[in-house]
C-alpha positions in Angstrom: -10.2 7.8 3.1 -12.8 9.7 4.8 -10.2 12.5 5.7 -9.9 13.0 2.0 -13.6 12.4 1.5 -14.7 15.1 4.0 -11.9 17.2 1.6 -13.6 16.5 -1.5 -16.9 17.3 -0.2 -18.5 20.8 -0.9 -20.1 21.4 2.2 -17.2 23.9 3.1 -17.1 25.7 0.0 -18.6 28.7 0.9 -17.7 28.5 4.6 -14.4 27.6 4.5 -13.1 24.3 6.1 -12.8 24.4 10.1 -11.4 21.9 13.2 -15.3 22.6 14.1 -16.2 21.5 10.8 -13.6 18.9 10.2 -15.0 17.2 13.0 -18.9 17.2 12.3 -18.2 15.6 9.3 -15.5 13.0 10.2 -17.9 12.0 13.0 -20.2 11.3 10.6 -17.9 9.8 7.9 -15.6 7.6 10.5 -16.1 8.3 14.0 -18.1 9.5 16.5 -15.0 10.0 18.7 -13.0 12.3 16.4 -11.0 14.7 18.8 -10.4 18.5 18.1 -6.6 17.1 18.8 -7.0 14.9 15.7 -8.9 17.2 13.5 -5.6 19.9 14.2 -3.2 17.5 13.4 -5.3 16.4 10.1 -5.7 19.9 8.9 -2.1 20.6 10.2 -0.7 17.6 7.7 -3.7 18.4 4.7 -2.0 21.7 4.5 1.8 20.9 4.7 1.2 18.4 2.0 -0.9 21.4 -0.2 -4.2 19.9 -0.2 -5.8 23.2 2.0 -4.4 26.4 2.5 -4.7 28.7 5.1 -7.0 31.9 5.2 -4.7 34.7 6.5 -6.1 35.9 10.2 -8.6 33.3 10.8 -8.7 29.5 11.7 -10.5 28.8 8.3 -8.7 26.4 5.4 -9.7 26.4 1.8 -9.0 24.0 -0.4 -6.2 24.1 -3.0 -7.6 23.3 -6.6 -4.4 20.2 -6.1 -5.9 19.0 -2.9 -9.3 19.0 -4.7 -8.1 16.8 -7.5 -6.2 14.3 -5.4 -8.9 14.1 -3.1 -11.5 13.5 -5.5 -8.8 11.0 -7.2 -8.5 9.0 -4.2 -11.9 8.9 -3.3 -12.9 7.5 -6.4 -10.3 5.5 -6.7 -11.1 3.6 -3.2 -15.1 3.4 -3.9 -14.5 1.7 -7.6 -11.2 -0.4 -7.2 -9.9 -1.1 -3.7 -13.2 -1.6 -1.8 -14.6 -3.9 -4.5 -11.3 -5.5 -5.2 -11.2 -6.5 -1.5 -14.9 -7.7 -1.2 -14.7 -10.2 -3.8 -14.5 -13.8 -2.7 -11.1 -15.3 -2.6 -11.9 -18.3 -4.5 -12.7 -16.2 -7.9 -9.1 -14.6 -7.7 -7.0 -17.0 -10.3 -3.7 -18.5 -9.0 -0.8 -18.3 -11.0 2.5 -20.1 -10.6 5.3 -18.5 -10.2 7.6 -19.1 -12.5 11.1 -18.9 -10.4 9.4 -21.4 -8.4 8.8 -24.2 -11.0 11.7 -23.8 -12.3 13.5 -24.0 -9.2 11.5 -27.5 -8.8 12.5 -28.6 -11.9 15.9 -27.8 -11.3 16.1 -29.8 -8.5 14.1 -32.9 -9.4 17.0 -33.3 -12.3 20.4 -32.6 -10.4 22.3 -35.5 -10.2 22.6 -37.1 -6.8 25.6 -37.9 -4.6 26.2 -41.5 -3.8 26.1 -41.3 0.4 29.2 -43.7 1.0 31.4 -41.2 -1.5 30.2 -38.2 0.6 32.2 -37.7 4.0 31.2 -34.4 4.9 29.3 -31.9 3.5 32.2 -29.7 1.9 33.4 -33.0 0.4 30.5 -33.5 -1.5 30.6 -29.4 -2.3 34.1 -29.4 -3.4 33.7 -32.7 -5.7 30.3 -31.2 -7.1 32.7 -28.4 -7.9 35.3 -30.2 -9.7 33.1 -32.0 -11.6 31.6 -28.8 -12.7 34.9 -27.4 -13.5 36.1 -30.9 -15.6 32.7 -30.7 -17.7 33.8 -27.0 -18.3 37.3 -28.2 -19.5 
């Protein structure tokens, strides 16, 4: 998020957008150990996904007006439903049941139950659960 922060930002409008750059403001915005290896390989996947583009015979990226909306999107995004969503308490979050599951319950609360002394082995009891299936069926 602070990759496509530092992209939204407008510091590097007029200037263009830099691995120098990149990395003042990551440091700032994430870490103080931000590498030039990291800022290439940002800029290097910002601008094979189209969010910068690069300026012909220099090292300087500008930002596509696509990379500008999505980064914007994102970042807002982040600040005004993910962060607060995972900063709420856990106990105001409602459970629901499922319903698969209390059906399943249900399910198996009323299935009729096997006498043990008619059940030899487990495919016994399988193969007369069938037949009486089938004999209802009939």
């Amino acid at each position: 998020m602070a990759l496509l922060a530092s992209v939204a930002a407008f510091a590097h409008v007029i200037g263009g957008l830099t691995n120098k750059s990149l990395r003042a403001q990551m440091a700032v915005l994430w870490s103080p150990d931000y590498s030039q290896g990291q800022a290439s390989y940002d800029l290097r996947r910002l601008r094979l996904k189209g969010f910068i583009e690069r300026v012909e015979h220099t090292n300087t990226y500008r930002v596509t007006s696509h990379g500008r909306r999505m980064a914007t999107f994102f970042t807002k995004l982040a600040t005004r439903v993910v962060v607060p969503a995972l900063t709420e308490p856990p106990s105001s979050v409602p459970r629901r049941k499922h319903p698969s599951r209390s059906a399943m319950r249900g399910a198996l609360t009323s299935a009729p139950s096997m006498p043990s002394s008619e059940s030899g082995s487990p495919h016994d009891s399988a193969r007369k659960l069938a037949s009486n299936v089938q004999d209802e069926r009939l």
